[in-house]
N, C-alpha and C positions, 0 to 999 in steps of 0.2 A: 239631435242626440245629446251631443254636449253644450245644454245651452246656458248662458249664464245667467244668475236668480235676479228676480221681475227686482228685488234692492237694488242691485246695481245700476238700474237701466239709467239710471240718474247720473250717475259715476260713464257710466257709455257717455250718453250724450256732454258730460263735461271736458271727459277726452276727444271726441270729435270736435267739440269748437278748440280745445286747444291746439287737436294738431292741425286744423284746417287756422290756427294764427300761427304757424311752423314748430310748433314743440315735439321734435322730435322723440322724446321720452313719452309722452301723451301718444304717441300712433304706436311705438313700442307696447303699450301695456295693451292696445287693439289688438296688436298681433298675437300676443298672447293670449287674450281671450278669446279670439276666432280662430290660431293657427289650426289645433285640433281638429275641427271641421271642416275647417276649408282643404287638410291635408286629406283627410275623408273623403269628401267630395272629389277632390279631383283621381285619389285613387279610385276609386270606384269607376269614375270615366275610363280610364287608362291603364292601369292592374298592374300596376308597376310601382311601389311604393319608393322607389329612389326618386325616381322621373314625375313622379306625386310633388315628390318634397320640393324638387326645383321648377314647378309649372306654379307651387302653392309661393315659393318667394317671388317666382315673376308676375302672382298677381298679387303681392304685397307692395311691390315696388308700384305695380302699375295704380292701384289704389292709393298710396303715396301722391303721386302723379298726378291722381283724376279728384283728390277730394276736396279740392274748391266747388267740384259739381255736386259733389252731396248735398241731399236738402234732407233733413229729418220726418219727413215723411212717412216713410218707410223704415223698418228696422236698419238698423250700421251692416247686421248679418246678413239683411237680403242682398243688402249693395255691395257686400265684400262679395258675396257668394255668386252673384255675378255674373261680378269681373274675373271670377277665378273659374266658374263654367267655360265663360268667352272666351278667357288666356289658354284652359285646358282644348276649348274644342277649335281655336287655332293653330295652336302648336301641334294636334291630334293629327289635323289636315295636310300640316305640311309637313308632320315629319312620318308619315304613316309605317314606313319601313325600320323606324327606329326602335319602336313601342315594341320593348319585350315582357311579356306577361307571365313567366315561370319566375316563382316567387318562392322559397325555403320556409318551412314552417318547423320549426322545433318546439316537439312533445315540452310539456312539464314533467319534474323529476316525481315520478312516480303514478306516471299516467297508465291506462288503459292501452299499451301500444295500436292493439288491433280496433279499440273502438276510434282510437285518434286517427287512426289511418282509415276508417271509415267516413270519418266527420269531414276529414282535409279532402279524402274523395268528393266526396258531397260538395262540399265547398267551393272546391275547384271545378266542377260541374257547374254549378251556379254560377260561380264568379265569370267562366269562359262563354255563358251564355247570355247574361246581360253585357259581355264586351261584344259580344257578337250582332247587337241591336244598332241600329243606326243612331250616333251621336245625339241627333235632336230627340228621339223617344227616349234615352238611355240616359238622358239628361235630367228628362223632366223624373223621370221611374224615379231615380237615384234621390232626386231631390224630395219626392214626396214619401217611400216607402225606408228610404235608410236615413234620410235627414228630419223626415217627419213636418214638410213644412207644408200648410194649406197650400191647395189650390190658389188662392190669391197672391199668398206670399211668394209661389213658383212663377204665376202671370208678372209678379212686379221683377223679381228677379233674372227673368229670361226677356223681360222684353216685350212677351206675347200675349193673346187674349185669354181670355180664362178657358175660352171654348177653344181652343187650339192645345193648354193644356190638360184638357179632357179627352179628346182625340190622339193625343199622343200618348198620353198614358192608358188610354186603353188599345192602343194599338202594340205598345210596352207590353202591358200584360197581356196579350192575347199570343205577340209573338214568341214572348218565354215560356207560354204554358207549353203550344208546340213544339220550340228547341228540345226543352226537355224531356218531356213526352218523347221525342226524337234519340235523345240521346240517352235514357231510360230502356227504351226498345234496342239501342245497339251493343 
């Protein structure tokens, strides 16, 4: 979604060797360029935009932490992104009774009341049916249909084979066509 222009990729990679020689101002302007997404990402896992914001600083810190192991290989965004799936579907697991998902949406001044209260329906129908997928498909969905990242860039990011996430993303999709369909009918 918000990705940053192919100019900088040169200015990325100058900040990763500085913060990987500790310049902490250098991992600062990272976070800036990734916060956006990576808050994304892990909301979308978890549908809690507070609980987003502090699973996206615990895996800033923990990126912090792990980037002697970056090798530029891969985009800085895959490697952030992650670590910030891993941190969210950690913290998802152990803290399962935590995770509150009603979330306040406020119209704009001079909205459409009745079509906004249709859209946020909508929305919140969707949003409680991809939370309702099991973390590994809901992972990969998240990352390739709202993040927009290939197939490849999801295999390097998660860990898994490319054919695992084609399997999960069509088991992703196959499962929300149902929910809703489901919840459509009720």
């Amino acid at each position: 979604m918000n990705f940053a222009p192919a100019a900088t990729t040169q200015t990325e990679q100058d900040l990763v060797r500085l913060s990987q020689q500790g310049d902490r101002a250098a991992f600062g302007e990272l976070v800036q360029l990734h916060q956006r997404g990576v808050v994304n990402l892990v909301y979308r896992l978890c549908g809690n935009p507070t609980f987003a914001e502090d699973i996206a600083q615990d895996a800033f810190i923990r990126a912090w932490q792990k980037l002697d192991s970056y090798r530029p290989v891969a985009p800085f965004r895959n490697w952030v992104y992650r670590i910030a799936a891993n941190t969210a579907i950690d913290i998802l697991r152990r803290d399962k009774d935590q995770v509150d998902i009603d979330t306040v949406v406020i119209s704009a001044p001079g909205s459409n009341l009745e079509q906004d209260l249709v859209h946020r329906q909508r929305d919140e129908t969707i949003r409680q049916a991809v939370l309702s997928l099991p973390l590994a498909s809901r992972s990969v969905l998240i990352l390739r249909e709202f993040e927009d990242l290939s197939y490849q860039e999801i295999s390097e990011a998660l860990e898994i084979p490319i054919g695992t996430v084609m399997s999960r993303l069509n088991y992703a999709r196959t499962a929300l066509r149902t929910i809703l369909a489901d919840l459509l009918e009720a």
